[in-house]
N, C-alpha and C positions, 0 to 999 in steps of 0.2 A: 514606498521606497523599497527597494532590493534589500534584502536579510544575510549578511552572512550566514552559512552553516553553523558560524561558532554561539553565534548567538542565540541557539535553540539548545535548550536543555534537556527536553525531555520529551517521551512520545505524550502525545495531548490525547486522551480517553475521557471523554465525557459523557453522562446521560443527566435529565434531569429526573428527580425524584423526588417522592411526597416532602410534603415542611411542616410539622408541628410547633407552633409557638409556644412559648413557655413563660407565661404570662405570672408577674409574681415570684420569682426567682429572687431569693433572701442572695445578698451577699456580704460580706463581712466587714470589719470595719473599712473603711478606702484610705488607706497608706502610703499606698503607692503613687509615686508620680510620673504621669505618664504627659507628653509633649503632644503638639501636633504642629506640624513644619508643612512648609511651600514647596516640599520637594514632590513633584508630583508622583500620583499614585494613580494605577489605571485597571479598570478590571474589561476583560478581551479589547482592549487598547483607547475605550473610553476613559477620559477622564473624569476622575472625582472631584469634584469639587468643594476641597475640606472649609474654605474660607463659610458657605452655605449648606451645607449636609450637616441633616440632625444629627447623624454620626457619624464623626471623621474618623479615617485611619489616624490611627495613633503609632508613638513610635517607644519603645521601652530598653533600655539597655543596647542600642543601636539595632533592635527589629522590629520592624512594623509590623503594627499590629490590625485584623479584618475585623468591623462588628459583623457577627453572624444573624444580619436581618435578611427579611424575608428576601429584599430588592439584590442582596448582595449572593447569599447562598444560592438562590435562583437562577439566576445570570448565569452562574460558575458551573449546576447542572450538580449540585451537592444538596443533601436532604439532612435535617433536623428532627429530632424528635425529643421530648418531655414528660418525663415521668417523676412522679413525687419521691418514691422510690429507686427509681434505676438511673434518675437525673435526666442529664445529658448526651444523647447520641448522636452522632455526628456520620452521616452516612458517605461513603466515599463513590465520586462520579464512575461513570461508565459511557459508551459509548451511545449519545443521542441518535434518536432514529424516530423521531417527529416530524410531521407535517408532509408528509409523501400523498398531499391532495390538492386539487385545482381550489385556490382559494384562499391556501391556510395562510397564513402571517406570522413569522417570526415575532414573539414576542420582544418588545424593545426595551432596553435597562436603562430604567429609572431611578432616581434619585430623590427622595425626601429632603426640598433644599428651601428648610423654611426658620436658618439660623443665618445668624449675621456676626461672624467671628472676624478678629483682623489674628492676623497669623503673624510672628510665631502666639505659640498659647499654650497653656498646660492644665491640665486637669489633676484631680487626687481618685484612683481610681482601688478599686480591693481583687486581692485575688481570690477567684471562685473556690468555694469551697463544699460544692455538690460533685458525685462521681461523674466522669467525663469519658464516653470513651469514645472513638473512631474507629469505625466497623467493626470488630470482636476484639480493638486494641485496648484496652485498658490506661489511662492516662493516670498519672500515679501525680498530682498537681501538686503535691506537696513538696515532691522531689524536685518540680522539672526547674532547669536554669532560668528557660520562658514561659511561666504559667499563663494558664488560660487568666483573662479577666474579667470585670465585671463594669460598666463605664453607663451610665445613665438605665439603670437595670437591661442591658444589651449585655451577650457573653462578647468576649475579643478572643478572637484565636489566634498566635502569635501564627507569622510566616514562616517559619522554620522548612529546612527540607525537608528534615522526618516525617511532619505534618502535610505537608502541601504536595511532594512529591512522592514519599513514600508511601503514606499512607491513607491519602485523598485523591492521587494519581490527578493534578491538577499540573499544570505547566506555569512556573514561575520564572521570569528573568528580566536584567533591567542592563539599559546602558544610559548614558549618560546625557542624551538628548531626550527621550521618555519617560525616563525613570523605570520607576516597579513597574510589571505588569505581572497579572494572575490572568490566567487563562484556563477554562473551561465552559461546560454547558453547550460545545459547539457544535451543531448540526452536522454531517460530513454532507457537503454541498457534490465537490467533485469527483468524479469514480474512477476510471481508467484512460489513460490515452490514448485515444487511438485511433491519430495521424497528424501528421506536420506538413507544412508549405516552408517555405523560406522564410516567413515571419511570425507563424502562429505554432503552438498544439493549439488540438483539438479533443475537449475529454468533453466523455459522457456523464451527463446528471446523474445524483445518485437519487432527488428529489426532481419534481415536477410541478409547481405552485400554479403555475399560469397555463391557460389555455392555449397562447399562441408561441409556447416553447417546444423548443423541438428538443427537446431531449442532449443536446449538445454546449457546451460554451467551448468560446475561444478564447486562448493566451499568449500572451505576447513570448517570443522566448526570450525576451530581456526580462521575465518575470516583474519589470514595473510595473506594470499596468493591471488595473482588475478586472481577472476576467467578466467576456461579454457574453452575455446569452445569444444564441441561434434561433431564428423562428423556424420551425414548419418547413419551410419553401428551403431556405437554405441548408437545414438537415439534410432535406432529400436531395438535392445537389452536391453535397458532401458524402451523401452513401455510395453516389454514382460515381464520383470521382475513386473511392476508397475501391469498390468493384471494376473496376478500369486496371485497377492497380494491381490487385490481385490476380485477374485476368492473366494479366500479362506478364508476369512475374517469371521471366526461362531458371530462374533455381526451383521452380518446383515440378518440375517434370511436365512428360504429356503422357498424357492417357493411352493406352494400348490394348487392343482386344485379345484377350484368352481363351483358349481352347478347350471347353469340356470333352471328353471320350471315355469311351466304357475302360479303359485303363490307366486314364489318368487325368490331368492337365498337360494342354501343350501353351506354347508359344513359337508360331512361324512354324513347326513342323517340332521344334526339341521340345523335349520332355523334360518337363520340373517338377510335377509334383504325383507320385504314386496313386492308385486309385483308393490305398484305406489310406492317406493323408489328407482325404478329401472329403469323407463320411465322417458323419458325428454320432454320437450312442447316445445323444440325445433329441429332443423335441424339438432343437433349435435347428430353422432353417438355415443352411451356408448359400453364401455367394461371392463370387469371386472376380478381383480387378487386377489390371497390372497399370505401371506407370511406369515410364523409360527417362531415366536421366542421364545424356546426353554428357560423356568425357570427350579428351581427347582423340585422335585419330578415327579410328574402329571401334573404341570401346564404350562402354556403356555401361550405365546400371539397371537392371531391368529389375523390380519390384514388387512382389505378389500379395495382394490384401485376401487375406482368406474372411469375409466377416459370415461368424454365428450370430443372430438373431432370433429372439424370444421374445412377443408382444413387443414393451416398448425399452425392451435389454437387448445389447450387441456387445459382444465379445470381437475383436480382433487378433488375428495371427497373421505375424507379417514374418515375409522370406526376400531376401535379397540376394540376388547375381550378378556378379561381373558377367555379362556377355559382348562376348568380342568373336571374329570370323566365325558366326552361326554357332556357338559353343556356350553353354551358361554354367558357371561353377558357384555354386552357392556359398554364402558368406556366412558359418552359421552365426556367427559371435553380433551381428543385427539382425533380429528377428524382428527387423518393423522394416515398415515402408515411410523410408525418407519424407521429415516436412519441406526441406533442402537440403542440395548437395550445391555447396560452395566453392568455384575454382579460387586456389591460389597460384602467383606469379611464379610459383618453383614446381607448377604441375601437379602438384598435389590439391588435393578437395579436403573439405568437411562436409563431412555427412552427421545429419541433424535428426533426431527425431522429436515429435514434440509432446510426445507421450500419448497415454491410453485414459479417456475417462471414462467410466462406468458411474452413471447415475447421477454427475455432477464431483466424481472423486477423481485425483489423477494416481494412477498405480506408480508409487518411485521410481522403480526400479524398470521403468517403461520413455525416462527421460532419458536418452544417452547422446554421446557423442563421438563421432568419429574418424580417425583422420587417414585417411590413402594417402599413400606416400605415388610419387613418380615412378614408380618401380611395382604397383599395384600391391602392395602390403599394407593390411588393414590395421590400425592401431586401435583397441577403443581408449578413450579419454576417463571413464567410469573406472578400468581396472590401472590404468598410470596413474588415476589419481587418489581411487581405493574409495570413491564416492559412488553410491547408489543410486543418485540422480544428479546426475549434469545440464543444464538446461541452456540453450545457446540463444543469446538475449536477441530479440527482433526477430523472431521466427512469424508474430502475429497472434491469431486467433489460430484452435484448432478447427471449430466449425466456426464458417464465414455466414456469420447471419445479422441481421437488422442492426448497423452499429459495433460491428464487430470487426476487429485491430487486423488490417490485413498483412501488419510486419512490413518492415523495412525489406523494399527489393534484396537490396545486397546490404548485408549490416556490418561490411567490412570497414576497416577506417582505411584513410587515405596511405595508412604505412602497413596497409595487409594486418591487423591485426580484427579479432573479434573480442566481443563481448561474454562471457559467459557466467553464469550462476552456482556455486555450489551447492550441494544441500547438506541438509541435517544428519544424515546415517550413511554410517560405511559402508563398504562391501563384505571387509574381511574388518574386523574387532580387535582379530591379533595382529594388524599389519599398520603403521601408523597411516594418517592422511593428509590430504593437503587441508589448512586450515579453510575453516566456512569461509563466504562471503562474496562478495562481485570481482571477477578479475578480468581484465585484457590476458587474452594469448596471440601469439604468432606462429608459422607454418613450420617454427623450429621447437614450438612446443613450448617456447617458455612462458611463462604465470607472470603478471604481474595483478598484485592486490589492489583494487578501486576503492573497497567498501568494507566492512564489516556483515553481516547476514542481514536482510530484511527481512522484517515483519510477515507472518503469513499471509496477512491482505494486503501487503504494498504490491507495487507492482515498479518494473525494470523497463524502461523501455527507450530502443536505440532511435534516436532521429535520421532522416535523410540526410541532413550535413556531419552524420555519426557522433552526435553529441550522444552522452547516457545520461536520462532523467530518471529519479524516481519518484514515484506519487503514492503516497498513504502509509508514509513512514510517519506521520503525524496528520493530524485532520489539516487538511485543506491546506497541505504544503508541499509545493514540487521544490525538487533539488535539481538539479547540474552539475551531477560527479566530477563533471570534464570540466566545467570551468569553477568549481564551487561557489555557484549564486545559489542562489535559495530565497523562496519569499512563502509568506501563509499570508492567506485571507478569511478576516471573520465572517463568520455565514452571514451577517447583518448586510458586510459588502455586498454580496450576492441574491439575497433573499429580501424581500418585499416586507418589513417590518409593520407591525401593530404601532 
């Protein structure tokens, strides 16, 4: 079933990590009285079965309570450890990244269901009285409102936020048809988007288990449904379709030949680039490209990539010109060559770039954006908005390779507006800025707020029908800004279990 957005509490980080049992744990008198109810309880959206489980969730002072056995902390991707002296450790998840082999099997959670309770039921339970901590936290149990417990020599760890969200980074939340759920221990199954049809995305694996996967699944964008894995054969009809697309893409220019000469670079016979702006003082080879992006009447943008290159390092310098009647006036305020330039309905463009990476890094201040006005005046979007990097969403991949996002043709929406990104660091420190986060703008320049900032691995990405999704603001959950649907799927759905 489809998820509201509100229903999701917190980003999901999991890993799983070693478990030490601690076998013989003294606990103190059992005082306490602890319930256990029919209200169900789910860990990554299975149910527990408290009527049959040697250890049920319990509930104390209106919070439920986890035992921290092997079956349980495992699942979750949270680590134990025991010591006579140091007690209790409680290790906090991180992000899993297991089984990336033809073969491997999702380990499946299981349950030890070898009681026969009728529910409701109570038990007399003590509160633990060995040091307790959660990663370098220190648990002070003498103090807390919900203390840790102690319930058939099993510790209970209450569910509290502090604990579960704050300081185990586990995702907890319940409504009223499922009750609790605890979430962790999750594999990230899906990676990137990247391409839509009229009924599906299309994201790439982040894992590979089976031999006849092609590296892809597909989703519904009513996000019901779970995603389906691609074979092989349809992979590769799906690369050919994505290269078709990219191909043919008129906002990204067409290629144009350059003229080297013992004084300079030309183009068509004008001169753009001097003959020492074209030498390096270093080891690194240069060579040089143009691309022409086609405006109104006469005019044009003509585009110069200077690339240095050193073994398997490249450096880019890029130069941009309005040329119009055989004339080219360079633009310095964009030193790149366009990933698009976007017509709007008032004759003005956005010009895009989609940055520089070196080595697998993108340089910030290499993300800009730009807007021509009708009158041929350059705005940048970087200095109106005092942002260092501007990122214009559906641009694509920078390099188009095996599986790689070839961006929305035109990622405009139907009322002229685009998508755009902010980033983290300003331009200027002493000048205020627009706040982080996803916004729509129009050709008048005005902001409007989508989003709050994403994650540095999630990803933004415009659809053909100009919806805005995001994927890996939490494992294995796409959103829909524009219509706020929202769904996760447990890696178990996707993944071939033990």
């Amino acid at each position: 079933m489809t998820r509201r957005i509100g229903q999701f509490m917190v980003t999901i980080l999991v890993v799983f990590m070693s478990f030490t049992y601690a076998p013989g744990i003294q606990a103190a008198d059992a005082n306490i009285r602890v319930s256990v109810s029919d209200d169900p309880v789910r860990i990554n959206g299975q149910l527990i079965d408290n009527t049959r489980t040697k250890y049920p969730f319990v509930t104390y002072k209106g919070i439920t309570y986890m035992p921290l056995t092997w079956d349980n902390t495992s699942a979750l991707g949270i680590g134990l450890a025991w010591d006579e002296s140091a007690g209790l450790q409680v290790f906090p998840a991180s992000v899993t990244r297991f089984g990336n082999s033809i073969g491997w099997k999702k380990p499946s959670f299981k349950q030890e269901l070898s009681a026969n309770r009728k529910l409701p039921a109570s038990y007399m339970a003590a509160k633990a009285d060995y040091p307790i901590y959660i990663g370098s936290s220190a648990i002070d149990n003498s103090k807390e409102q919900y203390p840790f417990l102690e319930l058939q020599d099993i510790t209970y760890m209450p569910l509290t936020w502090q604990f579960v969200h704050d300081l185990l980074r586990l995702t907890i939340f319940w409504d009223a048809k499922n009750g609790l759920n605890v979430i962790g221990g999750q594999q990230q199954v899906l990676g990137r988007i990247l391409y839509d049809d009229a009924d599906y995305l299309y994201i790439s694996a982040s894992i590979i288990t089976a031999s006849d996967q092609g590296g892809v699944l597909k989703v519904s964008k009513t996000l019901a449904e779970k995603p389906v894995w691609m074979n092989k054969a349809e992979a590769g009809k799906l690369q050919e379709q994505m290269e078709q697309q990219r191909q043919a893409d008129p906002y990204r220019g067409t290629a144009v030949e350059v003229e080297t000469r013992e004084d300079g670079l030309y183009y068509e016979g004008i001169k753009l680039l001097e003959k020492a702006e074209m030498v390096s003082n270093t080891s690194m080879s240069i060579d040089f490209s143009g691309t022409m992006f086609k405006l109104d009447g006469n005019r044009s943008l003509l585009a110069i990539q200077k690339r240095n290159s050193y073994l398997t390092v490249s450096i880019n310098t890029g130069y941009l010109y309005m040329y119009s009647d055989g004339k080219a006036e360079l633009l310095k305020e964009f030193p790149q060559v366009p990933a698009k330039v976007i017509p709007n309905r008032d004759g003005s463009y956005w010009i895009a770039s989609n940055g520089q990476s070196v080595r697998g890094h993108v340089w910030l201040d290499t993300l800009r954006l730009a807007h021509l006005d009708a009158d041929g005046n350059l705005q940048m979007m970087n200095q109106r908005w005092n942002q260092l990097s501007v990122t214009m969403l559906g641009l694509g991949s920078r390099d188009f390779i095996w599986l790689g996002e070839p961006g929305t043709t035109n990622p405009q929406t139907v009322d002229g507006r685009i998508f755009v990104q902010l980033g983290d660091f300003p331009l200027d420190r002493e000048r205020e800025r627009v706040e982080l986060g996803i916004y729509s703008v129009d050709s008048e320049l005005n902001l409007t707020r989508l989003s709050g900032p994403l994650p540095t691995t999630a990803q933004a990405y415009v659809s053909s029908d100009k919806q805005l999704y995001t994927l890996g603001e939490r494992v294995n959950t796409i959103i829909n800004i524009s219509s706020g649907q929202a769904n996760m799927w447990y890696d178990h759905e996707m993944l071939e279990t033990e």
